[in-house]
N, C-alpha and C positions, 0 to 999 in steps of 0.2 A: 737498122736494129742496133740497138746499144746493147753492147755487154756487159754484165755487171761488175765490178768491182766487186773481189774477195773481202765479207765483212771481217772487218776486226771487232764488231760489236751493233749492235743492231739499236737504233734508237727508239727508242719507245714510244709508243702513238699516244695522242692527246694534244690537247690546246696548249700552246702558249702565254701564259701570264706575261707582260711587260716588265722586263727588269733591267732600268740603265744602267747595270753597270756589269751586264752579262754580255758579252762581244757576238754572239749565233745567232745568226737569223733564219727563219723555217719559211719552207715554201708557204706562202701563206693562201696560195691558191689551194692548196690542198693539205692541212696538219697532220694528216693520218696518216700520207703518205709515207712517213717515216724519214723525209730526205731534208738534207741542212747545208745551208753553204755557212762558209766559215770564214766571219772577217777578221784581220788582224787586230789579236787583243792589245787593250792597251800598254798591258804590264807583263811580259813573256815569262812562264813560267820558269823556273829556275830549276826545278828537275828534269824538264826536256821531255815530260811525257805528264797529259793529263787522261784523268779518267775518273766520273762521278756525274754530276748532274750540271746540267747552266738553266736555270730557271725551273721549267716542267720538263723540262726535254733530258732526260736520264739515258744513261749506259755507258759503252768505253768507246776511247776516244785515244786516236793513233800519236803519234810525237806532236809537238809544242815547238814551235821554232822562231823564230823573228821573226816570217812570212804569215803564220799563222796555224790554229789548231786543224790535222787531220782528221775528218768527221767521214762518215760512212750512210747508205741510206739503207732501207730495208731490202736485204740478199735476197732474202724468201717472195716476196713481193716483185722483185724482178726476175727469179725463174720461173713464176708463177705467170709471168707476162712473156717471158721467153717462151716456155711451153706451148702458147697458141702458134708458134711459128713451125710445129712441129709435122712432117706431114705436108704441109700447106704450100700452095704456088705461089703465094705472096711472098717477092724478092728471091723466090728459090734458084739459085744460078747453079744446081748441080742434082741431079736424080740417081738413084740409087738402085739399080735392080739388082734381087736378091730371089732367087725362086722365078716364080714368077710374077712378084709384087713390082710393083713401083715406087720408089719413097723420095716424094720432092723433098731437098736436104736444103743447107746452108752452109757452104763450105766453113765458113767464118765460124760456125760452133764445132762442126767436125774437128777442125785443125787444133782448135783451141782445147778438145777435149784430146785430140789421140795425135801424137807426132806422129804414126802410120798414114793415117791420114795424110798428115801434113805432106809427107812426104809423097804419097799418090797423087796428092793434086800441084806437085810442083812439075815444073818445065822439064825433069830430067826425068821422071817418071813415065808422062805421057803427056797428052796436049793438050795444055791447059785453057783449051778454047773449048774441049771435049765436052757435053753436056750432059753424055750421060755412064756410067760405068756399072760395071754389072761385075756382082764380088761374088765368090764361089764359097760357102759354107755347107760345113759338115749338116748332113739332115736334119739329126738332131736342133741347129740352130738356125735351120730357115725359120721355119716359125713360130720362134720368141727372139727374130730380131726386130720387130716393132718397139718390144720391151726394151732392148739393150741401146737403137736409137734416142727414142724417148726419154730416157738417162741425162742421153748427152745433155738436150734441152732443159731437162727440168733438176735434176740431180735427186731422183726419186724415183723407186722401181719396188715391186714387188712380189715378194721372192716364198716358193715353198718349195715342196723336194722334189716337184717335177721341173721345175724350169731353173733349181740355181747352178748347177752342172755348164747347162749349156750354154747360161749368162757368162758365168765363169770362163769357157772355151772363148766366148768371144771378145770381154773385157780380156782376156792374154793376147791375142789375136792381134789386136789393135792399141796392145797398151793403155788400157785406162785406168790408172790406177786407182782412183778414187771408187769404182765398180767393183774391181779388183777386190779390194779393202772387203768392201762392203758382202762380197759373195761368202768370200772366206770363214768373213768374224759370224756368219747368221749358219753357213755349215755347219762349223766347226761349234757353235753352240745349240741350234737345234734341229740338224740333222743327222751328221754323224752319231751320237748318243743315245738315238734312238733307230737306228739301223741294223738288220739284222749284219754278222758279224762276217759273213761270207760276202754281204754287198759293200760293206766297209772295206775288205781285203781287196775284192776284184774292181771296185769303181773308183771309191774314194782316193785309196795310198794308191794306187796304182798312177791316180792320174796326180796326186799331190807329190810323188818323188819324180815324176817324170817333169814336170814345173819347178819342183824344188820349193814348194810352199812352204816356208817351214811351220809358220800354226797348222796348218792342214797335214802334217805331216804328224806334229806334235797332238793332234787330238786323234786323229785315226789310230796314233801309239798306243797312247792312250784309252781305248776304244776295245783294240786287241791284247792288249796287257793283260787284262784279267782272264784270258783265258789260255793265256801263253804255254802254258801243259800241254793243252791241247794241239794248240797250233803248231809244235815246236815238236811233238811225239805219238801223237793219236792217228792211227792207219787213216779218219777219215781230210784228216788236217794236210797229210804227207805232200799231195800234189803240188798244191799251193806251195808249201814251205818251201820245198824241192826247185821250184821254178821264180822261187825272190832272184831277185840281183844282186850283185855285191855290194849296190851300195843301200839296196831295202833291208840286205840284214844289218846292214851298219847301224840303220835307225834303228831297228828293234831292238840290236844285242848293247845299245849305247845307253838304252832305258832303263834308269831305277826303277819306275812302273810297274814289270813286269812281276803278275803274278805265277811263279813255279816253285815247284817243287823245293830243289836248289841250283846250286849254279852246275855241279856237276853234270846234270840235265842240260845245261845250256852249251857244254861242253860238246855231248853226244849229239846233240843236232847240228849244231857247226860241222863234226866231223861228218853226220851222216849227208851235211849238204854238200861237202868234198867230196865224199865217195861216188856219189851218184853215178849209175853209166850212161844216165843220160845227155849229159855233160861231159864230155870227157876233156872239152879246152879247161876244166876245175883240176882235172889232173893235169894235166901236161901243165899248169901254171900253180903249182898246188904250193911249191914254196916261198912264190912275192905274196898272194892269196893270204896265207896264212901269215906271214909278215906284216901283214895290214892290220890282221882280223884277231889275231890273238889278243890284241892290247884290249879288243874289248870282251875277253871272259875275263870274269874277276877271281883269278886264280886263289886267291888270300884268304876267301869268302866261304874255299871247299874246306870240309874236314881233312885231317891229315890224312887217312882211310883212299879218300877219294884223290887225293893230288896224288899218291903212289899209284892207285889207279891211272891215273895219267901219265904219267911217267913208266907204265909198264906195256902205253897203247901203242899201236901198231906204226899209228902219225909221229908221235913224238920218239920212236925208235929211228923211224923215217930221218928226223930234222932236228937231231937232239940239241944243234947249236942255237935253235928258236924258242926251245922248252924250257931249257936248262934255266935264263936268266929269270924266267917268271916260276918257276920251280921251290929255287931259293930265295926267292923273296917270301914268298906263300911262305917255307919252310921258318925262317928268320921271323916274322911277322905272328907265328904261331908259336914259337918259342920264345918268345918275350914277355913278359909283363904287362898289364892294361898301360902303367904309368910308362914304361919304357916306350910302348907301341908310340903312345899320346905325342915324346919328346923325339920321335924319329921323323924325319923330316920325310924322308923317303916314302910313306904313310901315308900320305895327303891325299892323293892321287884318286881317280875316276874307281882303282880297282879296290879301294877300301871302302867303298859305298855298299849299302845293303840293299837289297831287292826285298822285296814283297815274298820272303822263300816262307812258303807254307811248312817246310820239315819241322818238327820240334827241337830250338837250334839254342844257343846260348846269346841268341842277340833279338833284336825287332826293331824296325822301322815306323816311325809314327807323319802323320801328315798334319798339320792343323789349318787348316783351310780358312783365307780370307781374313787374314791377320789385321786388315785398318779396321775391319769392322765390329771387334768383339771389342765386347765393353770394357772397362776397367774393374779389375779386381774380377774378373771373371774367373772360373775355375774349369779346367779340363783335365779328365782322370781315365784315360787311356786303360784298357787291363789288357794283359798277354803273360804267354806262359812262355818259361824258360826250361831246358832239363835241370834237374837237381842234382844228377849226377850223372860221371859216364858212363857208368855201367851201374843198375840197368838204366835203362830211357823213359824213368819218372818223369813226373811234370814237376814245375814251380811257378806257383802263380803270383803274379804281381800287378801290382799299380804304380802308375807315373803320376801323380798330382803334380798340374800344370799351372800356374798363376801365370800369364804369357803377358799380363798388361798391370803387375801389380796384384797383393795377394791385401793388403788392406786400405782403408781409405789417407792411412798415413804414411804407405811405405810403397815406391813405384818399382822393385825390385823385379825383375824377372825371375822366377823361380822353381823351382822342380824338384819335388821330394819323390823319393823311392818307397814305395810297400809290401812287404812280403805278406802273402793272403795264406801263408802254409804253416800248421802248427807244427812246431819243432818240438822235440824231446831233449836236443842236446843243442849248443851254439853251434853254426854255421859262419866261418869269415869269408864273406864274397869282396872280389874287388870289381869296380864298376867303370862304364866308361861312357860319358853323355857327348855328346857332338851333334853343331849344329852344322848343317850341310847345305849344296846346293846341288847343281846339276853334274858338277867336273870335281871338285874335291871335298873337304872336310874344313869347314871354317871357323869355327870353333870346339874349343873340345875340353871336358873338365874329367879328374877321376878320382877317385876315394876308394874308401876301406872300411869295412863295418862287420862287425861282431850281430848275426841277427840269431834271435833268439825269442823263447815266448814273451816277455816284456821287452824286447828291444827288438823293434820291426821296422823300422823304418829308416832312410839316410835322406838327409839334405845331401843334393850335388852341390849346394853351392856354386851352381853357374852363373849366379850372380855377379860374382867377381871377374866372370870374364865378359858378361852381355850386361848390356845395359838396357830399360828401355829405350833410350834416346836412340841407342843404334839400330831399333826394330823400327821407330816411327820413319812416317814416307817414303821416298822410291829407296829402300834400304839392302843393298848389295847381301844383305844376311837371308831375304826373302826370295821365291822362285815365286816367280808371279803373284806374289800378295798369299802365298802360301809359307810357312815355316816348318821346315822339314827336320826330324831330329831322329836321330839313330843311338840305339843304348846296347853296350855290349856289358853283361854279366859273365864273373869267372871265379869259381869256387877256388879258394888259398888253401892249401896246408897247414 
């Protein structure tokens, strides 16, 4: 049994035209087959790598070298011819019991797919004259391992929300990473999303922090983010909450995602997961614990109201040496100016990112989703409310007009004007604060000053001058997954 070669490109089926002065020649017992040997061309390419067509026979084609062009035949067309070996006693030199099936195998593809494997059927394992091995799987995975064998041979499996768990236990099991891949990226897009939110909690993240999957971790976040209120203070949520581990709150409390209240909220559930009696190694460890775990509430993010609140709580009287630094920072950070905040280095940081805080607050979070794909000159006009003032707790409504690829067919500017939707009696000076973010800090950032009033409503941020389009297009360190995330903080002047 021939193994196939990893294509670099798949040659395309069809006939042959004669062309002397094309160096490829094709099986010519069979043209369809898609396979080519390759004679040394006359003239060796001079960039050391070719790719395009020689005659009819089109697609990519591996380095160019003085020996000659590396050509490839059809990958698909030989798993497809692998696959009948699947199962099958023809050349099988190793059997597989699992349950109580029997699966004639081939070592030669096992190894090739999983070094566990590899390693079972070596001299130091057991005895590799052994014919037959019988592997111990969780119930759940006795049977859908036809399907996770099958794989190996063919590299095609199919997966819905009864069987990709247990694929998943087994592709970790044995290392296969290419399965691995495969369980993850089809979860993580159509099944976790549509899962109730308690099967997401106990099945998904449970077993995705105990792997350490990080998409599977990041979409199960995701997943329970929008109900983070609940999960994080609702009597029926508590158990759950109570019984995370150190490092599942880490994921959670590390998420801008998270839909709450505010962060002060996010405060009281960290302390209520300290306190618990059920736990009590939280207390006897409560100040490395908290060491760890403080960095991720974003202290800065509370009203001043609520940090004194914190500073008057039972914990931070406990450990005032762990409070105090993130304290004053919040304290400093709110007595500054929008433009002073923007020039403070110290600012950057994971704890000056905005949440998804539903309070009626002076700032808001925007997402714009799948950034390659929107057109040019596109427009996106975001609306959210701000307070109008501190006392009382009016609203102020606004719009962000977004040009994110160009606002006309002759200007490629990135762009972002401000609207105020509230009719004024008298002028209003807000100063403003646009940043474009990512996961851990703040990466760009622009701020102004505007007089708004009944004919003057509107401000250019001018973040033009610090983005560009060039620096949004391709894999672009300013994007979170082909997402562009921007947080805008508003602040009535005197």
């Amino acid at each position: 049994m021939e193994v196939p070669h990893p294509a670099v490109g798949a040659v395309a089926n069809g006939a042959v035209q004669e062309e002397p002065a094309q160096d490829v020649a094709v099986n010519e017992s069979n043209p369809q087959a898609g396979s080519c040997k390759c004679i040394q061309p006359s003239t060796p390419c001079s960039s050391g790598s070719c790719a395009g067509s020689f005659g009819n026979v089109t697609g990519s084609f591996g380095s160019c070298t003085s020996e000659g062009v590396d050509c490839y035949g059809n990958e698909r067309n030989a798993l497809l011819e692998q696959c009948k070996f699947f199962n099958n006693t023809l050349l099988s030199d190793i059997r597989l019991k699992v349950g109580t099936k029997i699966y004639h195998s081939h070592k030669l593809v096992l190894v090739r797919s999983s070094e566990v494997f590899e390693r079972m059927f070596s001299s130091d394992w057991s005895d590799p004259n052994k014919g037959e091995v019988e592997l111990v799987e969780d119930p759940e995975c006795v049977h859908i391992f036809s399907h996770f064998l099958k794989f190996l041979y063919s590299c095609h499996i199919v997966l819905n929300i009864d069987n990709t768990l247990p694929v998943l236990i087994l592709a970790d099991k044995y290392n296969v990473t290419d399965l691995r891949n495969v369980c993850i990226d089809y979860a993580a897009t159509f099944i976790i999303p549509k899962l109730q939110l308690k099967d997401v909690f106990h099945v998904w993240f449970q077993y995705a922090t105990k792997c350490y999957h990080k998409k599977l971790i990041s979409s199960c976040v995701m997943a329970l983010s929008a109900k983070a209120d609940d999960i994080m203070l609702m009597p029926e949520w508590q158990p759950e909450w109570l019984q995370l581990e150190k490092d599942q709150l880490i994921e959670i409390m590390k998420s801008s995602e998270l839909t709450i209240r505010d962060e002060f909220s996010i405060f009281l559930a960290l302390e209520k997961w300290l306190e618990c009696s059920r736990y009590p190694e939280r207390q006897q460890n409560k100040e490395a614990l908290l060491r760890e775990l403080l960095q991720y509430v974003r202290f800065p993010m509370m009203f001043p109201h609520q940090l004194c609140a914190v500073e008057k709580s039972k914990i931070a009287k406990e450990l005032p040496a762990l409070f105090v630094p993130h304290l004053m920072m919040s304290y400093k950070y709110h007595s500054l100016s929008l433009e002073n905040r923007a020039n403070t280095k110290e600012f950057n940081s994971s704890s000056f990112l905005l949440r998804n805080y539903t309070e009626l607050r002076w700032d808001k979070r925007f997402v714009i989703q799948n950034y390659s794909q929107l057109s040019r000159c596109s427009e996106i006009m975001p609306r959210f409310s701000t307070r109008s003032s501190t006392f009382p707790s009016s609203s102020w409504d606004w719009e962000l007009k977004i040009h994110p690829k160009g606002f006309s067919s002759s200007n490629d500017d990135f762009r972002a004007v401000l609207y105020s939707n509230l009719i004024m009696d008298q002028v209003r000076p807000i100063e403003f604060m646009l940043s474009i973010v990512d996961n851990s800090t703040i990466l760009k950032t622009v701020t102004g000053r505007k007089n708004f009033s009944k004919t003057r409503y509107s401000a250019d941020s001018e973040i033009d001058k610090k983005v560009s389009i060039d620096e949004l297009l391709g894999d672009s360190a300013l994007l979170v997954n082909d997402n562009l995330v921007l947080q805008i903080i508003i602040r009535p002047m005197d």
